[in-house]
mmCIF file of the N, C-alpha and C atoms, coordinates in Angstrom:
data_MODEL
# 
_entry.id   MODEL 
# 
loop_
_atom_site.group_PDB 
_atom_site.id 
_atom_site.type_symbol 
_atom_site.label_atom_id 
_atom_site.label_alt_id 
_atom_site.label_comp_id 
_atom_site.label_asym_id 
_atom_site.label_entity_id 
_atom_site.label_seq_id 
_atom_site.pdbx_PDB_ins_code 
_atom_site.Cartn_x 
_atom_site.Cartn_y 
_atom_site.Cartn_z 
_atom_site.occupancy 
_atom_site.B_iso_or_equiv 
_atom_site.pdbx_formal_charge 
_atom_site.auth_seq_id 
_atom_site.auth_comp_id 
_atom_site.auth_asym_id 
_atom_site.auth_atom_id 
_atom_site.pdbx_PDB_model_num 
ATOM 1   N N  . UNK A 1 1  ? 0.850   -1.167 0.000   1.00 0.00 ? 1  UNK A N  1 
ATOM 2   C CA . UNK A 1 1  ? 0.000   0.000  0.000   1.00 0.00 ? 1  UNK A CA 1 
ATOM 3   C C  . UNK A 1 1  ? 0.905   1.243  0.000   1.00 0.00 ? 1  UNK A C  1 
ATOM 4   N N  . UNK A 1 2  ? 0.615   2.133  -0.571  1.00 0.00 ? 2  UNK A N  1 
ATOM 5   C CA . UNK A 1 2  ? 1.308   3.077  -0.954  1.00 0.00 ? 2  UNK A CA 1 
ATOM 6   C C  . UNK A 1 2  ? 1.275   4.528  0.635   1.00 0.00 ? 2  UNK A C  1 
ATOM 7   N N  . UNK A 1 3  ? 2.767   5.038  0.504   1.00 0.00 ? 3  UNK A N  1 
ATOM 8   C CA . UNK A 1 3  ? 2.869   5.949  2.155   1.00 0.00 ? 3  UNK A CA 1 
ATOM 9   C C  . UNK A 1 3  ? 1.413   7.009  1.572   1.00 0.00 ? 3  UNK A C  1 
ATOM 10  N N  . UNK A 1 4  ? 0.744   7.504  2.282   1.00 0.00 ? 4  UNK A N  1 
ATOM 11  C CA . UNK A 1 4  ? 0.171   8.842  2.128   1.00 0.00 ? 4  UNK A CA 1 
ATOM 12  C C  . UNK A 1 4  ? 0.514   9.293  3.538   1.00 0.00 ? 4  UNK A C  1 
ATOM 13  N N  . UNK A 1 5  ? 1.089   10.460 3.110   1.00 0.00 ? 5  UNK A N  1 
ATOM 14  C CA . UNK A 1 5  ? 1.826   12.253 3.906   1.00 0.00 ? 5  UNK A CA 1 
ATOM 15  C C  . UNK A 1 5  ? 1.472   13.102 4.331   1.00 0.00 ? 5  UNK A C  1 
ATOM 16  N N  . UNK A 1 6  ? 0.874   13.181 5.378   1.00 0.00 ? 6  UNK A N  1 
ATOM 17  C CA . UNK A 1 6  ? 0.506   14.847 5.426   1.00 0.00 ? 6  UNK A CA 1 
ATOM 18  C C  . UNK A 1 6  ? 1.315   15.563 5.088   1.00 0.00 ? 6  UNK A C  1 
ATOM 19  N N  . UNK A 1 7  ? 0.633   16.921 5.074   1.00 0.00 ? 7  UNK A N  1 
ATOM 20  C CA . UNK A 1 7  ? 1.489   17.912 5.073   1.00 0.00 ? 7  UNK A CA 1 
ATOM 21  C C  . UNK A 1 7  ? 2.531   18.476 5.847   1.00 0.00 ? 7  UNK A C  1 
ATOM 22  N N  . UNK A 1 8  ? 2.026   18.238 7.200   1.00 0.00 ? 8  UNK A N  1 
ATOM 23  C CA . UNK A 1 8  ? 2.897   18.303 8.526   1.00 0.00 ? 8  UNK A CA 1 
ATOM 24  C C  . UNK A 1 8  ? 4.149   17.557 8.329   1.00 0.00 ? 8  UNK A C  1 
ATOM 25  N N  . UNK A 1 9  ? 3.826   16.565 7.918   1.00 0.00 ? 9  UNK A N  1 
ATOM 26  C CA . UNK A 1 9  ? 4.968   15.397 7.742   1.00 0.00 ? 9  UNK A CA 1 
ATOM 27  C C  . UNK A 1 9  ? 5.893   15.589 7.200   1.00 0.00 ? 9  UNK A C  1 
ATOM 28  N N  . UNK A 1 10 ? 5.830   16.148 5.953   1.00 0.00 ? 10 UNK A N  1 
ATOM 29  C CA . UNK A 1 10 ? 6.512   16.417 4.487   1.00 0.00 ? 10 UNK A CA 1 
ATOM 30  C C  . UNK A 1 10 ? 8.259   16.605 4.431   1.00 0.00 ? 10 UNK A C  1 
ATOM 31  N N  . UNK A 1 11 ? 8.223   17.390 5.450   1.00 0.00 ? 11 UNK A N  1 
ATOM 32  C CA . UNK A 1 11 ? 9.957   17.896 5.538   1.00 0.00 ? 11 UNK A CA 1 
ATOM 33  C C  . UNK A 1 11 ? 10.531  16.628 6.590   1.00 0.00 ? 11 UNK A C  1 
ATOM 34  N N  . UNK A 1 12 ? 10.117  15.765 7.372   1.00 0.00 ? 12 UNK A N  1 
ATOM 35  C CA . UNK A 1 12 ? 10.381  14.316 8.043   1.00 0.00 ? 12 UNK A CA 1 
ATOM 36  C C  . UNK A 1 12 ? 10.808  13.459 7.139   1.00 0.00 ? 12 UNK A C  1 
ATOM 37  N N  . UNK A 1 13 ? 9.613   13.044 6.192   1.00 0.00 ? 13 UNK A N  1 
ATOM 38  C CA . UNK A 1 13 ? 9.435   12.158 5.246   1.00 0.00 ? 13 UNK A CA 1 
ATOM 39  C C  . UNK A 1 13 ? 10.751  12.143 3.998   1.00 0.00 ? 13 UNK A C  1 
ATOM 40  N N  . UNK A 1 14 ? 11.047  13.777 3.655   1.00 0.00 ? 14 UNK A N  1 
ATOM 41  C CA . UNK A 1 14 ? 11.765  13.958 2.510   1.00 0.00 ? 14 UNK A CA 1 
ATOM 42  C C  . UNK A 1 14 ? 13.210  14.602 2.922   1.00 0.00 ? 14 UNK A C  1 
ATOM 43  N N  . UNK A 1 15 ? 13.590  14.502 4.109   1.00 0.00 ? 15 UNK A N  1 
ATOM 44  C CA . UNK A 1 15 ? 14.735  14.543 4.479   1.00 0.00 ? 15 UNK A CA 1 
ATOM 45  C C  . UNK A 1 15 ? 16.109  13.298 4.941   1.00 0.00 ? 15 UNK A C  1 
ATOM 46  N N  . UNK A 1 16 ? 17.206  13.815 3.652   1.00 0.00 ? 16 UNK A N  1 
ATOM 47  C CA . UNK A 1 16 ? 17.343  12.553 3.283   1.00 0.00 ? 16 UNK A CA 1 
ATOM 48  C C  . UNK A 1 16 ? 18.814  12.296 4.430   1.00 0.00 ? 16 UNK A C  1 
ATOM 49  N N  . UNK A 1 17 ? 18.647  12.983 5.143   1.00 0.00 ? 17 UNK A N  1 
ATOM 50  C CA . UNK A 1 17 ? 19.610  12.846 6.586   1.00 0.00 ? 17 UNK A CA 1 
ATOM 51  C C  . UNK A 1 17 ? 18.984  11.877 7.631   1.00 0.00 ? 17 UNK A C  1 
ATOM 52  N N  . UNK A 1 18 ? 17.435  11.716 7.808   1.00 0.00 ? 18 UNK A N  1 
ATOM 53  C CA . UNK A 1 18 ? 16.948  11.188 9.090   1.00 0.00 ? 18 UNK A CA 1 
ATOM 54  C C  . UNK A 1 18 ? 17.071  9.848  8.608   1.00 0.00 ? 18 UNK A C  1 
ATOM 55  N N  . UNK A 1 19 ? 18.040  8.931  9.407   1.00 0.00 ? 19 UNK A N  1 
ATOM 56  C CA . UNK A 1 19 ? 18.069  7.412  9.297   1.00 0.00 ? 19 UNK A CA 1 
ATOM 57  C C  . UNK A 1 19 ? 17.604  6.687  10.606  1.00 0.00 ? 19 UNK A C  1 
ATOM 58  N N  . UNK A 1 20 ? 17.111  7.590  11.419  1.00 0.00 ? 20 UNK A N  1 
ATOM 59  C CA . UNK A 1 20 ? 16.335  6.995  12.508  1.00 0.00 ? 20 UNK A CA 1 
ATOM 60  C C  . UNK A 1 20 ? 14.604  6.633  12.223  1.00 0.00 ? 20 UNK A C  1 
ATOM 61  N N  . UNK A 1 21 ? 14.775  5.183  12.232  1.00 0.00 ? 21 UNK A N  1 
ATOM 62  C CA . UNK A 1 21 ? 12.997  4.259  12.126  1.00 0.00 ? 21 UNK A CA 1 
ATOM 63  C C  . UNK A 1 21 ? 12.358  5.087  12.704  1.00 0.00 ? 21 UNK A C  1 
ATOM 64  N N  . UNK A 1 22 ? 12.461  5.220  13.754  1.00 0.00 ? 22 UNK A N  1 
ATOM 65  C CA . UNK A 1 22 ? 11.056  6.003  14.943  1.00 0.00 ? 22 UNK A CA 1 
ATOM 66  C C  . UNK A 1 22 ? 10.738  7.124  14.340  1.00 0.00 ? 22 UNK A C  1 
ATOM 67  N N  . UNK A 1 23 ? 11.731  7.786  14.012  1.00 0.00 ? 23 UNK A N  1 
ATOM 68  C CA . UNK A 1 23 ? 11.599  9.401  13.833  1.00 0.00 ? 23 UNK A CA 1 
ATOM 69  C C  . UNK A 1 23 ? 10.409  9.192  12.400  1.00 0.00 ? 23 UNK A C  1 
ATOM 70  N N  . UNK A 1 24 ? 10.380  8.010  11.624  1.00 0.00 ? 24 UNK A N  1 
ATOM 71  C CA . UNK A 1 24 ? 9.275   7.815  10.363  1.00 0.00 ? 24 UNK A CA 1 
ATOM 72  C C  . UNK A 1 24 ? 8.058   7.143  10.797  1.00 0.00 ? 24 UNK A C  1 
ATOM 73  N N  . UNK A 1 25 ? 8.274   6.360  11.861  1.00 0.00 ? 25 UNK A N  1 
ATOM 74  C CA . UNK A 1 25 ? 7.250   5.453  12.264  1.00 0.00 ? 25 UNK A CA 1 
ATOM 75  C C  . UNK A 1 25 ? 5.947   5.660  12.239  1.00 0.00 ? 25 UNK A C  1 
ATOM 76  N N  . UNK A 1 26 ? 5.535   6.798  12.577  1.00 0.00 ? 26 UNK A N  1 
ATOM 77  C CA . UNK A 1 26 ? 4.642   7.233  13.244  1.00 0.00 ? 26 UNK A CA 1 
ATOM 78  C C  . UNK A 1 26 ? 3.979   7.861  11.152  1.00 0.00 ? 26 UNK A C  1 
ATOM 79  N N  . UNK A 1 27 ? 4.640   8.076  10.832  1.00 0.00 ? 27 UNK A N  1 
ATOM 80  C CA . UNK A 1 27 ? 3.867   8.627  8.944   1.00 0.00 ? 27 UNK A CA 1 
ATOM 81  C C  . UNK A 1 27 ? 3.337   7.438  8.792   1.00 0.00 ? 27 UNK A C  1 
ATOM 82  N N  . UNK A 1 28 ? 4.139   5.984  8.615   1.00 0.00 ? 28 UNK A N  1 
ATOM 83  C CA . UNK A 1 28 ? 3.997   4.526  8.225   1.00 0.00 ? 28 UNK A CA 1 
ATOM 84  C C  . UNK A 1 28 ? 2.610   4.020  8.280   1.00 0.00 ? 28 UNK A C  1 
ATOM 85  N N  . UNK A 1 29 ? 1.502   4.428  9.486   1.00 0.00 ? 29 UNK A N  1 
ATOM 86  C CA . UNK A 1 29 ? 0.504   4.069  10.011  1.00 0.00 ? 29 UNK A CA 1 
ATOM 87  C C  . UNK A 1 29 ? -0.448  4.301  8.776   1.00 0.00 ? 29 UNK A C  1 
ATOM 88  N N  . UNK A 1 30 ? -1.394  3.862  8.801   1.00 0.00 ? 30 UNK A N  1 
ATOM 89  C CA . UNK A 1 30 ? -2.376  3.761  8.104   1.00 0.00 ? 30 UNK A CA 1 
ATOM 90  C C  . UNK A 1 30 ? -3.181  4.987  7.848   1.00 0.00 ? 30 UNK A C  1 
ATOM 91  N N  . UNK A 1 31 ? -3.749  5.042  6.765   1.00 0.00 ? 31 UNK A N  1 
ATOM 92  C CA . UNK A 1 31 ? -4.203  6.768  6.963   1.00 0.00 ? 31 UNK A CA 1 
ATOM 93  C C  . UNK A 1 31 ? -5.723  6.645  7.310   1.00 0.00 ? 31 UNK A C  1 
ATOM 94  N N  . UNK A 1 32 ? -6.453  7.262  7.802   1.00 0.00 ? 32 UNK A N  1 
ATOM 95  C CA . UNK A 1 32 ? -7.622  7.993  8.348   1.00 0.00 ? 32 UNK A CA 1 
ATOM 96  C C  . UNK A 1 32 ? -8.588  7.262  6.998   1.00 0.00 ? 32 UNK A C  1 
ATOM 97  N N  . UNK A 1 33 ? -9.607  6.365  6.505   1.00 0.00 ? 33 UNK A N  1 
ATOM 98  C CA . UNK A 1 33 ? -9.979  6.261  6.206   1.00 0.00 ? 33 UNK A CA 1 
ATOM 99  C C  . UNK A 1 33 ? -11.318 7.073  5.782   1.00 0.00 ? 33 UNK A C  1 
ATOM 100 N N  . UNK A 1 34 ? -11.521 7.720  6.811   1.00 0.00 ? 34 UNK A N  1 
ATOM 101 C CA . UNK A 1 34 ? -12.518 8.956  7.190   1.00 0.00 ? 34 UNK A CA 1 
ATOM 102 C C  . UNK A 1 34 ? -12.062 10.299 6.263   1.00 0.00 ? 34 UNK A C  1 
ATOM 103 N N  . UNK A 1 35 ? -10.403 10.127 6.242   1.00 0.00 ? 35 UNK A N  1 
ATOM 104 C CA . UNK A 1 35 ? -10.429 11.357 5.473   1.00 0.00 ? 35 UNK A CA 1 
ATOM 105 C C  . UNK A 1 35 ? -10.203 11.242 4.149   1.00 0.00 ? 35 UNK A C  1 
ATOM 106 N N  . UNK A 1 36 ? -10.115 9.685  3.464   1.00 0.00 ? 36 UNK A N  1 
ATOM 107 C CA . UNK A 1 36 ? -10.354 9.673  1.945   1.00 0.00 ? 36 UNK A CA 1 
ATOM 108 C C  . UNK A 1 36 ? -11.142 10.557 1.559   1.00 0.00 ? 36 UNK A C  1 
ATOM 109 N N  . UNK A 1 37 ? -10.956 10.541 0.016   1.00 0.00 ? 37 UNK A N  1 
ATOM 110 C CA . UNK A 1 37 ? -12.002 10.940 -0.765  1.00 0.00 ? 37 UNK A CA 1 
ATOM 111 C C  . UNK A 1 37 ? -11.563 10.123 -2.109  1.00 0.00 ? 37 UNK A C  1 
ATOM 112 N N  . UNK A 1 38 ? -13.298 9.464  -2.644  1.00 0.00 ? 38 UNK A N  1 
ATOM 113 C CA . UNK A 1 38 ? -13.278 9.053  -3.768  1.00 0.00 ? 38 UNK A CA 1 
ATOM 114 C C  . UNK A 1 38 ? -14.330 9.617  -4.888  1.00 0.00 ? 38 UNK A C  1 
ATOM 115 N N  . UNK A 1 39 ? -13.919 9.928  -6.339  1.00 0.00 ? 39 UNK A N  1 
ATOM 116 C CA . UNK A 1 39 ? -14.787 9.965  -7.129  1.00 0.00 ? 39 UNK A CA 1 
ATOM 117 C C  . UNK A 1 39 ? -14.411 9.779  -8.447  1.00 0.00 ? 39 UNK A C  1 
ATOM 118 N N  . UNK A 1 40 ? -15.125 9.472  -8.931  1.00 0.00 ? 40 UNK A N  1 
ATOM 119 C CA . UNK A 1 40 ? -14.887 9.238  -10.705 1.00 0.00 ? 40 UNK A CA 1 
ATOM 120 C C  . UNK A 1 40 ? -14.391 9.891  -11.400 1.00 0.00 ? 40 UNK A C  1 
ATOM 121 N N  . UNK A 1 41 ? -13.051 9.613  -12.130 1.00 0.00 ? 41 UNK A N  1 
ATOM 122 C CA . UNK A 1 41 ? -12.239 10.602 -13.276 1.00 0.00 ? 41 UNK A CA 1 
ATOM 123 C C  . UNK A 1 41 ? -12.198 10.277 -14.260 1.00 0.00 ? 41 UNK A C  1 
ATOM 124 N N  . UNK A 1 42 ? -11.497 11.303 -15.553 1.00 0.00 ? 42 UNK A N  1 
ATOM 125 C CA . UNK A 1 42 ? -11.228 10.950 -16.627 1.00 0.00 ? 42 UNK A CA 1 
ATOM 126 C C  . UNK A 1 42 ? -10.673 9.978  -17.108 1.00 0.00 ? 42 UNK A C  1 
ATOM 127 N N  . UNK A 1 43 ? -11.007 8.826  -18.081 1.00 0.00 ? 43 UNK A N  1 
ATOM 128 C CA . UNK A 1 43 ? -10.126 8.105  -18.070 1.00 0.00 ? 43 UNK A CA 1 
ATOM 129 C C  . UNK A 1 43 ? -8.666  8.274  -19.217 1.00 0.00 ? 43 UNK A C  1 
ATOM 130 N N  . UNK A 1 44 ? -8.776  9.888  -19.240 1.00 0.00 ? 44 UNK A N  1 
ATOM 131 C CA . UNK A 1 44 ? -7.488  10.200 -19.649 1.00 0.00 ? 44 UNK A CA 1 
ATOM 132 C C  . UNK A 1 44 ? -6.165  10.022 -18.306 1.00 0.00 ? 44 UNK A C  1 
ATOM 133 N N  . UNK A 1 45 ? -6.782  9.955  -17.287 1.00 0.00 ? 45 UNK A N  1 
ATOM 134 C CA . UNK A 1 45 ? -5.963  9.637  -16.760 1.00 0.00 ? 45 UNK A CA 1 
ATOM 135 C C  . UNK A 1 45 ? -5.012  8.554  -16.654 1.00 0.00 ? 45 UNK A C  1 
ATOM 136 N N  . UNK A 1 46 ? -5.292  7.269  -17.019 1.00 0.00 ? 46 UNK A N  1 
ATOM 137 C CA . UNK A 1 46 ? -4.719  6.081  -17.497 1.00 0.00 ? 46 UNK A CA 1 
ATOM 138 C C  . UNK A 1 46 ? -3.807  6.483  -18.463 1.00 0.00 ? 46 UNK A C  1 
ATOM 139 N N  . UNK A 1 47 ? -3.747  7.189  -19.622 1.00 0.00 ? 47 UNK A N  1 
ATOM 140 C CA . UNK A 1 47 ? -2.584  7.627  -20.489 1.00 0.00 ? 47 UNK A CA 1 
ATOM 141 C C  . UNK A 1 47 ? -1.982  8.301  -19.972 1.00 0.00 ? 47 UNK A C  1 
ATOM 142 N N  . UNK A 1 48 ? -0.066  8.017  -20.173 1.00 0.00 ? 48 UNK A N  1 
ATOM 143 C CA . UNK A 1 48 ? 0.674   8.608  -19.196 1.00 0.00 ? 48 UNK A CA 1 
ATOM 144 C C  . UNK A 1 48 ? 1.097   9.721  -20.263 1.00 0.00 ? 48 UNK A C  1 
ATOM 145 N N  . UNK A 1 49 ? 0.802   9.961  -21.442 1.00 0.00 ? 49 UNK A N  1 
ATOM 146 C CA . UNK A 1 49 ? 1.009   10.697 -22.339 1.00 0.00 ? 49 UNK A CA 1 
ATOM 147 C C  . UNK A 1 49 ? 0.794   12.385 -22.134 1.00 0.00 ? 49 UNK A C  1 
ATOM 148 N N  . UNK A 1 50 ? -0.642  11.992 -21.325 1.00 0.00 ? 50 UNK A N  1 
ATOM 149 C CA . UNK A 1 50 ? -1.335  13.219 -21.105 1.00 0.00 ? 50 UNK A CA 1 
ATOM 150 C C  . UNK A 1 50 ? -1.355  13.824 -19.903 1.00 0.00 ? 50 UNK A C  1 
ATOM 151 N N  . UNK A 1 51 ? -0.748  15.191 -19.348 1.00 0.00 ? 51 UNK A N  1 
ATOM 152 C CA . UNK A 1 51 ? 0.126   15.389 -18.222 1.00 0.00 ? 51 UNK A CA 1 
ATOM 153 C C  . UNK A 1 51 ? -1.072  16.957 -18.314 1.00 0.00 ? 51 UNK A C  1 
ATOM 154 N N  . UNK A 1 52 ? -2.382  16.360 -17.839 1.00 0.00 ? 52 UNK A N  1 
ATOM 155 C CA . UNK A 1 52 ? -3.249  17.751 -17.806 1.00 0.00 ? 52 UNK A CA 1 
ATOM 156 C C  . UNK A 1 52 ? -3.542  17.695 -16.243 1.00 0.00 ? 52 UNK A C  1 
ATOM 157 N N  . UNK A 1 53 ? -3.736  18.520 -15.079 1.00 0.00 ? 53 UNK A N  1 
ATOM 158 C CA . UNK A 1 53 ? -4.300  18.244 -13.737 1.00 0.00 ? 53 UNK A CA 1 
ATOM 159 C C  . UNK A 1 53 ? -6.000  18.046 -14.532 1.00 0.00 ? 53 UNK A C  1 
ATOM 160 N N  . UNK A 1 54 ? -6.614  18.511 -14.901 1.00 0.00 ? 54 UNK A N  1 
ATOM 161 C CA . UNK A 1 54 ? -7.631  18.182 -14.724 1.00 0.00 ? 54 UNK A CA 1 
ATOM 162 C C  . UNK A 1 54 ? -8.476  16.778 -15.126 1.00 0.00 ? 54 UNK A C  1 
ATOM 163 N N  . UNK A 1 55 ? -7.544  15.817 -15.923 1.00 0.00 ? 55 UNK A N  1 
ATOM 164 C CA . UNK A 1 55 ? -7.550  14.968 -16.029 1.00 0.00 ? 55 UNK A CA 1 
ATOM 165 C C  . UNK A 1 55 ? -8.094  14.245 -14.544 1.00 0.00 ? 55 UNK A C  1 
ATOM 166 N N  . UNK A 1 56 ? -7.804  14.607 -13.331 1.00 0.00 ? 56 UNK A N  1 
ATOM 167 C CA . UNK A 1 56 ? -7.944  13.724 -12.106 1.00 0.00 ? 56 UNK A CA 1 
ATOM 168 C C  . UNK A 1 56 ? -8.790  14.631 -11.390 1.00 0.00 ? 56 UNK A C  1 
ATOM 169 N N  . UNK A 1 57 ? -9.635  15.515 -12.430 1.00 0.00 ? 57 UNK A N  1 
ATOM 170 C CA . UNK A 1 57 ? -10.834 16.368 -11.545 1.00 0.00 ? 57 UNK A CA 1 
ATOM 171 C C  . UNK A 1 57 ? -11.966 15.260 -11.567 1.00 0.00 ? 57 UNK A C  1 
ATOM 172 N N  . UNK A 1 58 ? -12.530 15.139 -10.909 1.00 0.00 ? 58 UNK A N  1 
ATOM 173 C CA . UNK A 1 58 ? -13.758 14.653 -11.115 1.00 0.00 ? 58 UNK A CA 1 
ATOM 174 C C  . UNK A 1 58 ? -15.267 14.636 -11.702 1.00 0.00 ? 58 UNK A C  1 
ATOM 175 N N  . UNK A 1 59 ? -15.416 13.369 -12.435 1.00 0.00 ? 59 UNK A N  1 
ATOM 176 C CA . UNK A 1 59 ? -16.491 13.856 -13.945 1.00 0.00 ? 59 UNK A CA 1 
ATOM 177 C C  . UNK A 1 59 ? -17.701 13.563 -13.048 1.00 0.00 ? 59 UNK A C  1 
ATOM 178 N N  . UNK A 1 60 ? -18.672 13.486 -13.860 1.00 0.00 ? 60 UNK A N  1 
ATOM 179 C CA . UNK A 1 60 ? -20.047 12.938 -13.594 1.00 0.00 ? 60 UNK A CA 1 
ATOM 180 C C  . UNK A 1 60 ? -19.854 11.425 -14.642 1.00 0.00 ? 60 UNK A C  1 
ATOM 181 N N  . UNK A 1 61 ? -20.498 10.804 -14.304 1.00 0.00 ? 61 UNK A N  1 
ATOM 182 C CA . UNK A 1 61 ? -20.898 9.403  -14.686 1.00 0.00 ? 61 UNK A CA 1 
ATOM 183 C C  . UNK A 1 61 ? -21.927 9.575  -15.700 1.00 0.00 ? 61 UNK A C  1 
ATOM 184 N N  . UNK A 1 62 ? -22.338 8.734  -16.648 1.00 0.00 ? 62 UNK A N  1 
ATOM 185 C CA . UNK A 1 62 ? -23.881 9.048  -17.678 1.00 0.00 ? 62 UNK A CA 1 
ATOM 186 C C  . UNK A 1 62 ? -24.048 7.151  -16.662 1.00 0.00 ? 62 UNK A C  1 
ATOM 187 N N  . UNK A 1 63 ? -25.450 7.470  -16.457 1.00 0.00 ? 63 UNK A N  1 
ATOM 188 C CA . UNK A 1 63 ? -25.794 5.942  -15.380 1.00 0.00 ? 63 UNK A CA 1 
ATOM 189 C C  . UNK A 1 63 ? -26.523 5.661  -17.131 1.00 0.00 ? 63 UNK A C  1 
ATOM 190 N N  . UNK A 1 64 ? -26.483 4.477  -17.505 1.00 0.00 ? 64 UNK A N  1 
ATOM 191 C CA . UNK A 1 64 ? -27.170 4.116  -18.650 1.00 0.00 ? 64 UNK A CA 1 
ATOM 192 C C  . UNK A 1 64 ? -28.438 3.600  -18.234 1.00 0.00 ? 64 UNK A C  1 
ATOM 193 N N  . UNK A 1 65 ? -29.329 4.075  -19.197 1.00 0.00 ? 65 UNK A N  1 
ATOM 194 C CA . UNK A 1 65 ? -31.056 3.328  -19.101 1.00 0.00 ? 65 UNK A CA 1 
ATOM 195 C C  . UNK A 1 65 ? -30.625 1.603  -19.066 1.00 0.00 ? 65 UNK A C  1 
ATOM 196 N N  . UNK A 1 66 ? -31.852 1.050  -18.954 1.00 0.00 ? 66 UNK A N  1 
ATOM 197 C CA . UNK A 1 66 ? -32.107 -0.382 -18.934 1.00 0.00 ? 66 UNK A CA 1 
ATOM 198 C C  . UNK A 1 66 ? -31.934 -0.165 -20.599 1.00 0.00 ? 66 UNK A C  1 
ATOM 199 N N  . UNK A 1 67 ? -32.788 0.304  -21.207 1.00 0.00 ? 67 UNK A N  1 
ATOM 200 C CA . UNK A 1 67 ? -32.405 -0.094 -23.254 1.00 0.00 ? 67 UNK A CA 1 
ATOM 201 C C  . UNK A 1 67 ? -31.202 0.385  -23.040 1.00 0.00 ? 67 UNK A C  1 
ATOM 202 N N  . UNK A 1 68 ? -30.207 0.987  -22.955 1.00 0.00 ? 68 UNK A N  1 
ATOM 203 C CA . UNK A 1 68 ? -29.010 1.177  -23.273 1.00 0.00 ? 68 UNK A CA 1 
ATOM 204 C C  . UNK A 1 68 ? -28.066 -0.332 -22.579 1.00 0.00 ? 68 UNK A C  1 
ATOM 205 N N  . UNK A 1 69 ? -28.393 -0.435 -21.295 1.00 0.00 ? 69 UNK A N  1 
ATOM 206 C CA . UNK A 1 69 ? -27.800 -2.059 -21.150 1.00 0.00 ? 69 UNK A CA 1 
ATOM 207 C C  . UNK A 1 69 ? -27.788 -2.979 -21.973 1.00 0.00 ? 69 UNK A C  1 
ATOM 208 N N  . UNK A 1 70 ? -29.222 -3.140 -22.159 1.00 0.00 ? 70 UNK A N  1 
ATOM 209 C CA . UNK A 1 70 ? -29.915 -4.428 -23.513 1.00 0.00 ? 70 UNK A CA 1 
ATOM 210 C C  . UNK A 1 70 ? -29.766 -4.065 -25.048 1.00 0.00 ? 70 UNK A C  1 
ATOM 211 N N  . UNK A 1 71 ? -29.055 -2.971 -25.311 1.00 0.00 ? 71 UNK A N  1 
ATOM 212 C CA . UNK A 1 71 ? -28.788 -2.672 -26.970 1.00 0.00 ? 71 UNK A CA 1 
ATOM 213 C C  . UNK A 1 71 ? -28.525 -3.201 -27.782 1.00 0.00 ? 71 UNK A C  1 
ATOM 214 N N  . UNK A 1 72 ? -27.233 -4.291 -27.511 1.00 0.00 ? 72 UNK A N  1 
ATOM 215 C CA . UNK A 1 72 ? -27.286 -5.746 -28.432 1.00 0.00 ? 72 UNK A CA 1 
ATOM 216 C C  . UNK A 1 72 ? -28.839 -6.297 -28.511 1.00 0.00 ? 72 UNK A C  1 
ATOM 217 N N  . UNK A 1 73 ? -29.040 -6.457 -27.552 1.00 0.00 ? 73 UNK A N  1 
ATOM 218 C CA . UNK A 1 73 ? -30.009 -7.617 -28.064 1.00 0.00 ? 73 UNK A CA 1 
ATOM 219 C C  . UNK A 1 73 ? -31.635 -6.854 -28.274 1.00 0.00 ? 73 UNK A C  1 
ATOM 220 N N  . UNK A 1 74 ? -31.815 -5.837 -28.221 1.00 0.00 ? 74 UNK A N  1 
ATOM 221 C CA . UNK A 1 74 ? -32.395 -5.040 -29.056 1.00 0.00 ? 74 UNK A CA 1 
ATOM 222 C C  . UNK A 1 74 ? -33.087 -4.557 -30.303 1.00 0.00 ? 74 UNK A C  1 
ATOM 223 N N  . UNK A 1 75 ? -31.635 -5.184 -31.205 1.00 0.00 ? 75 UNK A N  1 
ATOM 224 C CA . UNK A 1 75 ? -31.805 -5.313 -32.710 1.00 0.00 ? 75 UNK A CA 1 
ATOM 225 C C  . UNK A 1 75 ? -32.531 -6.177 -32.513 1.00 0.00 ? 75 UNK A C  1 
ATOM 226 N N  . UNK A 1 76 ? -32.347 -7.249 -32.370 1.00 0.00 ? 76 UNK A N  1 
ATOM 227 C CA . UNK A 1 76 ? -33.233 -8.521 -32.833 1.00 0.00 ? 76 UNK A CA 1 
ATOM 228 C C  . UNK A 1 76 ? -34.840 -8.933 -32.315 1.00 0.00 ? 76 UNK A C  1 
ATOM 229 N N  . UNK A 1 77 ? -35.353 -7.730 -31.885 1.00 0.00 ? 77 UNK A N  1 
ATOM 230 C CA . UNK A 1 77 ? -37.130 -8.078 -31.210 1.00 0.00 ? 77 UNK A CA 1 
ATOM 231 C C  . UNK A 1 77 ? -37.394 -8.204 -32.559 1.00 0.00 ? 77 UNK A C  1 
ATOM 232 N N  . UNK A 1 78 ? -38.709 -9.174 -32.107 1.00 0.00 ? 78 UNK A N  1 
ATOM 233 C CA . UNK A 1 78 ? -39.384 -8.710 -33.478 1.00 0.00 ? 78 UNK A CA 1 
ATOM 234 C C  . UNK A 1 78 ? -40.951 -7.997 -33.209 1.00 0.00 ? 78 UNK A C  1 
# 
């Protein structure tokens, strides 16, 4: 699982003098689940080509109708 940092942390974490465990220990812990946030992005984001921030803003979804699920098989009512 990947470190997530506060901000507080930042100059601890990226200082490349501290070789004392303890002095990191305490970042290592698990983060606040409470303070995630999730939502749906572009999936330009998957191309590493494309180096836009807003790429990882968050879209709206289109929720598809029930006929848009069943569209294959659609064609063929009679």
């Amino acid at each position: 699982m990947p470190v997530i940092v506060t901000p507080e942390k930042y100059d601890v974490w990226l200082d490349p003098d501290v070789n004392d465990f303890s002095a990191i220990r305490d970042i290592l812990k698990p983060y606040d689940a409470n303070l995630k946030r999730r939502y749906p992005v572009s999936r330009k984001l998957n191309n590493s080509k494309i180096d836009d921030p807003e790429a990882a803003s968050p879209v709206t979804l289109d929720t598809p109708t029930q006929g848009q699920l069943l569209w294959p098989f659609t064609l063929y009512r009679n």
